[in-house]
N, C-alpha and C positions, 0 to 999 in steps of 0.2 A: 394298256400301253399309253403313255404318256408323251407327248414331244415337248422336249427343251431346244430349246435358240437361245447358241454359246456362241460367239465369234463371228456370228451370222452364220452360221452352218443351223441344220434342223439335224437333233436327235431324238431318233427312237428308245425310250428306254423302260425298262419294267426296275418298279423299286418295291419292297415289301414294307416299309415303313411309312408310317402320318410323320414322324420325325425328318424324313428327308425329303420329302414332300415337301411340307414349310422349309424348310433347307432352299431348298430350290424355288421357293413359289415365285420371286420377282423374274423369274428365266422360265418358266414354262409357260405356253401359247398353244392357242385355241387356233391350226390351222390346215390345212390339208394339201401344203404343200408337202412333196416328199422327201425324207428324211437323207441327209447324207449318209449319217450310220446308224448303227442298231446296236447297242450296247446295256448292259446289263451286268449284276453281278451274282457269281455262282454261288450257292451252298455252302461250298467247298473255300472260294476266298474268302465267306464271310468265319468261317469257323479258323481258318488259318489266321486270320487278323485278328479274332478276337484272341485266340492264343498267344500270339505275339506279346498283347498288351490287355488284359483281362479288366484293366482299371479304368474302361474306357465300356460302354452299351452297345450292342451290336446294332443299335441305327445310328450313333455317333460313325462304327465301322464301313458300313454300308455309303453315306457320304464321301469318305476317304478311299474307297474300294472305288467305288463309281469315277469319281476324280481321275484314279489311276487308267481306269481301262479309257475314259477319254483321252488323256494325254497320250497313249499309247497308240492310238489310232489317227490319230490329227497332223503328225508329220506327213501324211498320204497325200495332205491338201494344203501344205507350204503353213500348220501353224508349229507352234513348240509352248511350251511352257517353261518360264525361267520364275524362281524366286526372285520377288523382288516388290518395293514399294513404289509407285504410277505414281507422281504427279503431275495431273495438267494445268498448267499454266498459259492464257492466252492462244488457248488452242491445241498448244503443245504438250507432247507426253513427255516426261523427264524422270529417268526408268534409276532407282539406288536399290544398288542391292547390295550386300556383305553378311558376312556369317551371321547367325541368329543370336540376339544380343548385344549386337556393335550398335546398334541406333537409327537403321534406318528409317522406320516408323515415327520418330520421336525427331528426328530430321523433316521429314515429311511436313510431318504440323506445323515446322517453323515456316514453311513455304506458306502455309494456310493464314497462318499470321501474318507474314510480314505482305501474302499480296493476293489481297480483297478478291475474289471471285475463283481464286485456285482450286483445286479438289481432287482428293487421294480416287481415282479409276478404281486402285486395289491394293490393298496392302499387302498379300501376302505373296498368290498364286494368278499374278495376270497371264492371261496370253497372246501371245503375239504372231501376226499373221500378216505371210507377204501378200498382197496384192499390190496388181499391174506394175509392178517394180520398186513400194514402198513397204515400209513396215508400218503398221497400226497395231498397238495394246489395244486390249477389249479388259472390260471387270468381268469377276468370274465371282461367284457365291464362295466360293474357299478365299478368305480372304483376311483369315487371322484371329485372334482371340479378340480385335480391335473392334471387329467389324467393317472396317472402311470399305469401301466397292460401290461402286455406280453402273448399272447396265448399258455402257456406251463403250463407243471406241473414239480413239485420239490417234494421230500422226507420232511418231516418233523421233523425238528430237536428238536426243543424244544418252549417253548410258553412265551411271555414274556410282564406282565402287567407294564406301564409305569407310573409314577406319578412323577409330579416337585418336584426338592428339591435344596436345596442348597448347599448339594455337590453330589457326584456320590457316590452311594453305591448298591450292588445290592444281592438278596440270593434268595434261594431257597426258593416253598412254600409250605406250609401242600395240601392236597386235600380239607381239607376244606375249606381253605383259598381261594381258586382256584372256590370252588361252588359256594361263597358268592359275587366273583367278577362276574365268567363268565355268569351270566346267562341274563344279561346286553348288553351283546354283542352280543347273538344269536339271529337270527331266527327262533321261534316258530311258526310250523303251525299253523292254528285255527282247523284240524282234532286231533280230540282223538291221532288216531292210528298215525299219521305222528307224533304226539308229542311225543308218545311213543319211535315212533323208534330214534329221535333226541335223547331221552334221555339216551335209549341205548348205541347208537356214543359216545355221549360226555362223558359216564361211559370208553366207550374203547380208548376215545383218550385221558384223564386225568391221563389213566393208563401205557399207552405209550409212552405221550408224556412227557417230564419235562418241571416243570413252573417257574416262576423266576418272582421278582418282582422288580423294575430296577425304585430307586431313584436318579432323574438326571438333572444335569442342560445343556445346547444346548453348546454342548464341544465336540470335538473330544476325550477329554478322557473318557465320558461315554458310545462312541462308542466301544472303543479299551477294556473298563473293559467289555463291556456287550459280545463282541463276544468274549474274552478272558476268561469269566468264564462259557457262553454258548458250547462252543467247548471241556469245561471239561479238561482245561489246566491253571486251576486258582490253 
């Protein structure tokens, strides 16, 4: 049995592979405090997922499996899991997310570029968890064919869906606007009650957090308007 420390929680977990092992190695710890949960994956998922997609090793599976069953269990204790590309900036988490393809990664890096000390938390698969009444992004090892992810957590500033355009334009969005895109991005359990409590979160982080919807072309200046009107100095 192994313990990982994901989002500051401790997990229990048993894996069958050296492949996910290194997968994991920056997140497992040597400690003996007790585990929030015990998680593992079955036989039975791993041979269903390789089915699924055959073009893929069943320790590549077994990463992806593992992934699943924590997401699935972590709404019990105020976190979720949203797709989506972390930048922190000055502290701040600055969360793009948009269908796979649209640029959010490739956006990202413009933030890297244009201001000195920035860095992607996680490109693919961050998660985000409330405490004492804030929301905090954590890096997670799922984090993209990119690589990007950092073992840390950051404050959460504001949320920002990304779609191409042909010039840079960017504004605020209603909540509805925000329910019609985000639910596209999430990670829903398949438990009733986990789904519940996911939905819960995302009522408290939509209310928290501000959204913004950011039409843009791969510019340094879609970078400089999007953190310039995210920082609330537009």
């Amino acid at each position: 049995m192994l313990k990982l420390k994901l989002c500051d929680f401790i997990f229990d977990i048993r894996i069958k592979y050296k492949y996910t092992l290194d997968f994991l190695s920056d997140y497992i710890v040597k400690t003996d405090d007790e585990a929030a949960f015990t998680v593992e994956v079955t036989e039975e998922e791993l041979k269903s997922a390789y089915e699924k997609d055959p073009s893929f090793p069943l320790p590549y599976h077994e990463t992806l499996c593992l992934y699943r069953n924590i997401c699935s269990v972590i709404p019990s204790c105020d976190a979720f899991m949203m797709h989506a590309s972390v930048v922190v900036h000055e502290g701040v988490a600055y969360v793009f997310t948009a269908k796979s393809g649209t640029g959010k990664t490739t956006h990202s890096m413009l933030w890297l570029k244009n201001f000195p000390g920035s860095f992607i938390i996680n490109g693919d698969k961050p998660i985000f968890r409330l405490i004492d009444g804030e929301f905090y992004v954590y890096g997670t090892p799922w984090c993209g064919k990119e690589g990007y992810n950092k073992n840390t957590r950051a404050k959460v500033g504001s949320l920002c869906f990304i779609q191409r355009g042909k010039e840079n334009l960017i504004r605020p969005m209603s909540s509805k606007e925000v329910l019609l895109k985000i639910f596209d991005q999430l990670f829903l359990p398949q438990d009733k009650e986990m789904t519940e409590s996911t939905f819960s979160l995302l009522d408290k982080f939509l209310r928290a957090v501000p959204a913004y919807v950011l039409s843009c072309t791969i510019s340094d200046e879609a970078a400089v308007l999007a953190e310039k009107t995210m920082n609330a100095r537009g």
